[in-house]
C-alpha positions as CSV (number, residue, x, y, z in Angstrom):
1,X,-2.0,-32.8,7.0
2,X,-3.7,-29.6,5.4
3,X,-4.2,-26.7,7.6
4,X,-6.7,-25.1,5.2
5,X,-10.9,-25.4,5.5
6,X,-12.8,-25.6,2.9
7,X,-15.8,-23.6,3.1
8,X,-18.8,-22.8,1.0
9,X,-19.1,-18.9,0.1
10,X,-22.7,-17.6,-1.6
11,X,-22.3,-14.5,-4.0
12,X,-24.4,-12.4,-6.3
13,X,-23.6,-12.5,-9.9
14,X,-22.9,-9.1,-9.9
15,X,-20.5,-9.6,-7.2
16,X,-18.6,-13.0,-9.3
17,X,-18.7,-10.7,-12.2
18,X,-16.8,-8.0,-10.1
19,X,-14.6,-10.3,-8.9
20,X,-13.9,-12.4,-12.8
21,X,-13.1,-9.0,-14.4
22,X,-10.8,-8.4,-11.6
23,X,-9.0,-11.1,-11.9
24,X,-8.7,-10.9,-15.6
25,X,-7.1,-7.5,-15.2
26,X,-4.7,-8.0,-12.5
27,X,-2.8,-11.3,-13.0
28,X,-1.0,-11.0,-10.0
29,X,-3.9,-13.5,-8.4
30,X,-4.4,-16.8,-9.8
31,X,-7.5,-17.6,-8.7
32,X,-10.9,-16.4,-7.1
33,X,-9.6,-17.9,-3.8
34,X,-6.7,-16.6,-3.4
35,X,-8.3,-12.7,-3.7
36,X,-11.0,-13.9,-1.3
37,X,-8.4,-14.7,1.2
38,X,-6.3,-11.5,0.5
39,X,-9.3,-9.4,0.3
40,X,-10.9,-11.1,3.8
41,X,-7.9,-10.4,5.5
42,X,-7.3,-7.2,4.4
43,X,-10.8,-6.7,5.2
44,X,-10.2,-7.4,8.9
45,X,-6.8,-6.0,9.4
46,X,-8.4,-2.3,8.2
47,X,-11.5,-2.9,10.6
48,X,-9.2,-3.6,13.3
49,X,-6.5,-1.3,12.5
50,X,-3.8,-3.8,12.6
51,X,-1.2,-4.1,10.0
52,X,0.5,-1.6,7.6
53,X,-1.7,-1.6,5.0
54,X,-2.5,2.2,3.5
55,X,-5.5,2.7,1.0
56,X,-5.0,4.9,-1.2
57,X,-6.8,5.8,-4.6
58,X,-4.5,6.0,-7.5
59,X,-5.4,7.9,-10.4
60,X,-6.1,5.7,-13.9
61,X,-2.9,7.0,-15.5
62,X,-0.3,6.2,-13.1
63,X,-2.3,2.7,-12.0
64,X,-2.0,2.3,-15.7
65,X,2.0,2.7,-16.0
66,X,2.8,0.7,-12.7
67,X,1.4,-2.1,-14.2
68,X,3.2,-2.0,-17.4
69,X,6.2,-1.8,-15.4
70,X,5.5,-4.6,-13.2
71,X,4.5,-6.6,-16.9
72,X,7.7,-5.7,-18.2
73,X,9.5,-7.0,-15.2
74,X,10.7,-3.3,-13.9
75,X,9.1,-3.8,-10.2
76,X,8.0,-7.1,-8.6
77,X,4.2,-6.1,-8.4
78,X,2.1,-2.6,-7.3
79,X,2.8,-2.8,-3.9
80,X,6.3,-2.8,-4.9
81,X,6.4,-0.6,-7.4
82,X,5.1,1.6,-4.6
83,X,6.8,1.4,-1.7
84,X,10.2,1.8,-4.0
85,X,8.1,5.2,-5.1
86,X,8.0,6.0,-1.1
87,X,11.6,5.1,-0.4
88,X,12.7,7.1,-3.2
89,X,11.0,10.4,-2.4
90,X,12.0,9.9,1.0
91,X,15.6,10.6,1.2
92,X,17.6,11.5,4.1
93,X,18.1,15.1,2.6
94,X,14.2,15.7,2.0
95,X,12.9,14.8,5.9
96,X,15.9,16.8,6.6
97,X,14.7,19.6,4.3
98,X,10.7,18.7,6.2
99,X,12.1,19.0,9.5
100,X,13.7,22.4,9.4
101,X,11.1,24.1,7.4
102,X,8.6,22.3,10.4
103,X,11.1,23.9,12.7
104,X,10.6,27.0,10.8
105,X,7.1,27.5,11.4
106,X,7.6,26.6,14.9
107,X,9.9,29.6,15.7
108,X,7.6,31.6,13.6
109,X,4.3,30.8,15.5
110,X,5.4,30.3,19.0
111,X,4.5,26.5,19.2
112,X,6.2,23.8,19.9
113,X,5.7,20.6,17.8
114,X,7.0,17.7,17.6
115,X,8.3,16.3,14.1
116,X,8.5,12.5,13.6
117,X,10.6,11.0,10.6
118,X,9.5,8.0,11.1
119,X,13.3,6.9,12.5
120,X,13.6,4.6,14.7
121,X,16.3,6.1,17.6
122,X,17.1,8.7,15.2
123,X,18.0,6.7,12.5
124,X,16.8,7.5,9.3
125,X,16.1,4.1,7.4
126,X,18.0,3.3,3.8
């Protein structure tokens, strides 16, 4: 039993264009389909606000490098090679370092704010 539907999608040419060269620079998709159905449900996860999905805009250059790495096998894909950027920058030490300068500025001003790390019950993930 197949739980998939087909269904019949109308586009522009400029839009199948768009999409072709796409898929000819990013091989992580194999097919028009499959980014349809990524890009559909990304398209309603942002809308709705659900997920953990971050847009971001990535300047040429460093777009550029992440994908040689991820072509020569360095990181999985781009989301990867990102989120290992994230985890990286944010070590115990530097939200330590965020926290106290945050708490800095408190004393400083007179207000009272709240810093989040992110940690769940205090504990700083790996």
């Amino acid at each position: 039993m197949d739980d998939n539907e087909r269904i019949t999608l109308r586009l522009e040419k400029e839009n199948l264009e768009l999409i072709d060269a796409f898929l000819k620079e990013n091989k992580s998709y194999d097919s028009r389909s499959q980014l349809v159905r990524d890009a559909v449900q990304s398209f309603i996860q942002g809308l709705r606000g659900e997920g953990n999905t971050v847009s971001i805009r990535v300047p040429k250059y460093y777009l550029d490098l992440i994908d040689r790495l991820v072509t020569d096998g360095y990181f999985l894909s781009r989301e990867h090679a990102i989120v290992r950027s994230i985890e990286e920058w944010f070590t115990r030490e530097r939200v330590k370092e965020i926290q106290d300068h945050r708490q800095e500025i408190d004393k400083t001003t007179g207000k009272v704010v709240s810093v989040s790390n992110g940690a769940k019950d205090g504990v700083i993930p790996p």
